[in-house]
C-alpha positions as CSV (number, residue, x, y, z in Angstrom):
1,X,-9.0,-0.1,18.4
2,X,-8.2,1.6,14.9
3,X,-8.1,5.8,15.3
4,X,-7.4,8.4,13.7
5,X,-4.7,11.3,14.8
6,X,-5.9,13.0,17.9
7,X,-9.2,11.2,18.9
8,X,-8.1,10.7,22.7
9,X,-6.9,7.3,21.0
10,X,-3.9,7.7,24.5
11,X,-6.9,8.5,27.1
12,X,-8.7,5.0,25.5
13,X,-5.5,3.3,25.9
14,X,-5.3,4.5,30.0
15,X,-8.7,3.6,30.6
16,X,-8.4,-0.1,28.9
17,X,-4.4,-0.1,30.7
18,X,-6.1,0.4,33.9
19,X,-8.1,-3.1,34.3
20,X,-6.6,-5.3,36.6
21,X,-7.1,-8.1,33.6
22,X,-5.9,-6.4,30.3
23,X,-2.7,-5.1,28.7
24,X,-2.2,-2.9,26.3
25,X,0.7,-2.0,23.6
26,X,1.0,1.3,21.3
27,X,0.8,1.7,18.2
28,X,2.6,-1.5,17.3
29,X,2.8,-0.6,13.4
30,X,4.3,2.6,13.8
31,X,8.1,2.4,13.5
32,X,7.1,0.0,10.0
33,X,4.9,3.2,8.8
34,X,7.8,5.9,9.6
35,X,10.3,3.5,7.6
36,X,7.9,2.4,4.7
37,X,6.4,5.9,4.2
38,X,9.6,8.3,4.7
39,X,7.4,10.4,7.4
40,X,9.3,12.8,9.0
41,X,7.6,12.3,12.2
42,X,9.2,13.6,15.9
43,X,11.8,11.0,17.1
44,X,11.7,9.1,13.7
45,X,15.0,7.7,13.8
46,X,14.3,6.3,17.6
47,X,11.6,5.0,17.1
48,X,12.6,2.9,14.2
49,X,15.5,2.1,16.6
50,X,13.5,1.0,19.1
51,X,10.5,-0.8,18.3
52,X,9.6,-3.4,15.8
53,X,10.0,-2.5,12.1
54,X,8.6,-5.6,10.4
55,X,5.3,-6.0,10.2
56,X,4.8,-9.9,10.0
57,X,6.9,-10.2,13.4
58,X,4.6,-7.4,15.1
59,X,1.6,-9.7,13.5
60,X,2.6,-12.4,15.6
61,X,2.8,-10.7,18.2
62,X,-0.2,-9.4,18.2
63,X,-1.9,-12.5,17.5
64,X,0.0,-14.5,19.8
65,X,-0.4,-15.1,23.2
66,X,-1.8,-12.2,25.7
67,X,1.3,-10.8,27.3
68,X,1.6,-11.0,31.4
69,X,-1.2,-13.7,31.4
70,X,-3.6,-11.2,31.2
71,X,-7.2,-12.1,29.7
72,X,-7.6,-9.0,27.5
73,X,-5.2,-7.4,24.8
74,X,-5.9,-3.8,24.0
75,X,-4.0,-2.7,21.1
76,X,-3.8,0.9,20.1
77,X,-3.7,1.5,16.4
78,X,-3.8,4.7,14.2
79,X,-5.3,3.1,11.0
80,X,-3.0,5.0,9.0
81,X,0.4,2.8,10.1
82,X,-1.5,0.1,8.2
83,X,0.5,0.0,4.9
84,X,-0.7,-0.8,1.5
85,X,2.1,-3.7,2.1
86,X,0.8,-5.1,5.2
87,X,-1.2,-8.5,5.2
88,X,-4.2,-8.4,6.4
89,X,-5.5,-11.9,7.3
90,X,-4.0,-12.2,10.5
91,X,-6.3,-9.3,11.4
92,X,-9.3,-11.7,10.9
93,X,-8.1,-12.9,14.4
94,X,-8.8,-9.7,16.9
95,X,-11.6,-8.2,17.7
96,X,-12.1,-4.9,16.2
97,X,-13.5,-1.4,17.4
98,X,-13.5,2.0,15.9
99,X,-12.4,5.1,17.3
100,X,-13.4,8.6,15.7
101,X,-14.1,12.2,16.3
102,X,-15.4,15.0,14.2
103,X,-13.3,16.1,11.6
104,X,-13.8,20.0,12.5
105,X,-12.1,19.5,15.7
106,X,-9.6,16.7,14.9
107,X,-8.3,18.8,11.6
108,X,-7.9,22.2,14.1
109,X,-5.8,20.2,16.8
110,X,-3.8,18.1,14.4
111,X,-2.9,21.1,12.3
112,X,-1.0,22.4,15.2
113,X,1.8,19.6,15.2
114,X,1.5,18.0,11.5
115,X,1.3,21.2,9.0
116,X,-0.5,20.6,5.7
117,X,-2.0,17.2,6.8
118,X,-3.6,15.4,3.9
119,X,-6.5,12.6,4.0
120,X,-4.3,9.8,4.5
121,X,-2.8,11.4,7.1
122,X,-6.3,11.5,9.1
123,X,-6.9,7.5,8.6
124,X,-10.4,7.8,7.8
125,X,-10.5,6.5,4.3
126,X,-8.6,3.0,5.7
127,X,-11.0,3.2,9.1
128,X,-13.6,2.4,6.1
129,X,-11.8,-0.3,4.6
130,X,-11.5,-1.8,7.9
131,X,-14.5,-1.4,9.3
132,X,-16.2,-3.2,5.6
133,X,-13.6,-5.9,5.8
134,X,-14.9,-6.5,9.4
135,X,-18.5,-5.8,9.0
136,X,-18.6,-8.5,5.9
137,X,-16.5,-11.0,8.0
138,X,-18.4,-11.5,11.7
139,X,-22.1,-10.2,9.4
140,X,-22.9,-7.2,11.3
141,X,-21.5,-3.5,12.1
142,X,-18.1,-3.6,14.5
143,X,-18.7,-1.0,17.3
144,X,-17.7,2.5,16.6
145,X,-17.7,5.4,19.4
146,X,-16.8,8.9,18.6
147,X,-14.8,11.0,20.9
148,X,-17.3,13.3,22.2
149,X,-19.5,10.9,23.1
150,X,-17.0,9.0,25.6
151,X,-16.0,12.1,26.8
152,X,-19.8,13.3,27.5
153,X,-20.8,9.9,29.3
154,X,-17.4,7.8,30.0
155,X,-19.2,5.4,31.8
156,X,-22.3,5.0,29.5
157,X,-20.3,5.0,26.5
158,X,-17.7,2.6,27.9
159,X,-20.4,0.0,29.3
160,X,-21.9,-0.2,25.3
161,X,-18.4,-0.4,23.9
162,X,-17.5,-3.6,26.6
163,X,-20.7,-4.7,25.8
164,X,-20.4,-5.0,21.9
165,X,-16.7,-6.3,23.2
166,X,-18.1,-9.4,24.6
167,X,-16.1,-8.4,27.7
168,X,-17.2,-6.7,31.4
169,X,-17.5,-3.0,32.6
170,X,-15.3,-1.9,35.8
171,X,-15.9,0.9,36.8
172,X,-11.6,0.9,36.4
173,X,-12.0,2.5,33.6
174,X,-12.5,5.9,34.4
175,X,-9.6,6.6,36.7
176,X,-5.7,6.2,36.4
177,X,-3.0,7.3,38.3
178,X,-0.9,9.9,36.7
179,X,2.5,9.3,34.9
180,X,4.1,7.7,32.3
181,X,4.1,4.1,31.3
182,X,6.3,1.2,30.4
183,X,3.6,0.3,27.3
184,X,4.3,3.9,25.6
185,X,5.9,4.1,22.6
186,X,8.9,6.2,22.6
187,X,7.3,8.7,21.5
188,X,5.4,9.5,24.4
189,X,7.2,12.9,25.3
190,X,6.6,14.4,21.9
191,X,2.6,13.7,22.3
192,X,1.9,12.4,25.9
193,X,2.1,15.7,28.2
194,X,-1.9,15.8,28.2
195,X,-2.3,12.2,29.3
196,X,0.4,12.0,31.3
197,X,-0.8,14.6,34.1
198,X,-4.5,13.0,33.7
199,X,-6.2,11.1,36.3
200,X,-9.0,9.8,34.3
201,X,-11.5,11.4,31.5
202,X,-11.7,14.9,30.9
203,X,-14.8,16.8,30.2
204,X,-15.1,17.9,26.3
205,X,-14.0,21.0,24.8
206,X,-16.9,23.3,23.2
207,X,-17.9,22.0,20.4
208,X,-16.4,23.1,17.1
209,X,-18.5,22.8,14.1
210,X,-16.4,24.4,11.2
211,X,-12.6,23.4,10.3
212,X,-10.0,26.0,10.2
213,X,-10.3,28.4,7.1
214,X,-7.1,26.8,5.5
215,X,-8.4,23.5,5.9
216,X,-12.0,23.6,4.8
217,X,-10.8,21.1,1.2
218,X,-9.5,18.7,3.6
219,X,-12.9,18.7,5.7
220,X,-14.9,18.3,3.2
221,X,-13.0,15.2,2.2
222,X,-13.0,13.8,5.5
223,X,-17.0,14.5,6.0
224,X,-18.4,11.2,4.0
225,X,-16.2,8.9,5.5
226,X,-16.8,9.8,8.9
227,X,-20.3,10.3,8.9
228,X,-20.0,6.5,7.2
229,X,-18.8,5.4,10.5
230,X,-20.9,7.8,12.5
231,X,-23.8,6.2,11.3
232,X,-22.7,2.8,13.5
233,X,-21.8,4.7,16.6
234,X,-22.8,3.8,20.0
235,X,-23.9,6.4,21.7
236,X,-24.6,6.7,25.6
């Protein structure tokens, strides 16, 4: 599942953690992204300490066998942490969703913890790249849902996704016990406090339908790409 910053990307993680026949792993890429790019993120130096910093080995991994005997691998990814350096054959061997949310309300919530965010920082423009490489590969359109939608209808939206998945709907998916887990990255107290006290899906915020004043250039940059993959979205 390739997201962009702050596109319940965590909540999508809990509801795929919480079949009885997947696991799930977050954000595998990003201590190689905060030591390739120089990103000054929260808990940088830890979590280059603590999780895998070259890419190849988490590539294997990924491609390997399921961990736990489990049937299903859900891998979290922000598209961003895929680096200009990173291969990108061994991707030709998962199965490939799309994560995204407008680019009004992502920009106003990510703007609170990363200042001055640029359009790399959002992910949308590689989200393209990827979804093309994928949609040229398998010869139709990988599934895309957009935040809102899965937060409108969980159980619509999540029955389309497992659908285009190839795998089943449980109704497991729309309810977790609180808490932290083992799978989060290190970085889980700088970003988790949200999902951590959630139970299952939360109704949507009112809608926002302009950016912050400040960040209207950046918008209007994000605005093609998304409505690209917009276009493809599965709605309930």
């Amino acid at each position: 599942m390739w997201s962009g910053p702050r596109n319940i990307s965590t909540t999508m993680m809990r509801s795929f953690g919480a079949r009885p026949d997947t696991f799930v792993c977050d954000e595998p890429l990003y201590a190689h992204y905060l030591l390739e790019s120089g990103a000054q993120h929260p808990a940088r130096e830890e979590i280059i300490a603590a999780h895998e910093t070259d890419w190849r080995r988490v590539a294997d991994g990924l491609t390997g066998p399921v961990p736990s005997g489990k049937a299903i691998f859900y891998q979290k990814h922000m598209a961003k942490h895929l680096m200009p350096g990173v291969g990108r054959d061994w991707l030709d061997l998962l199965t490939h969703a799309f994560l995204i949310r407008d680019p009004a309300e992502m920009l106003a919530s990510f703007a609170q913890v990363v200042p001055d965010p640029t359009l790399e920082d959002t992910g949308l423009p590689l989200q393209c790249e990827l979804f093309d490489r994928v949609a040229q590969r398998v010869g139709q359109a990988p599934p895309v849902i957009d935040s809102r939608d899965v937060l409108e209808d969980p159980p619509a939206v999540l029955t389309r996704l497992c659908a285009a998945l190839r795998v089943p709907y449980t109704d497991a998916m729309l309810h977790w016990p609180a808490g932290r887990r083992v799978t989060d990255g290190v970085w889980a107290p700088h970003w988790y406090a949200a999902v951590e006290s959630s139970t299952g899906f939360a109704p949507p915020a009112p809608a926002r339908h302009e950016p912050p004043p400040e960040l209207a250039g950046l918008y209007e940059q994000c605005m093609p790409y998304y409505l690209r993959l917009s276009a493809y979205r599965l709605r309930a």
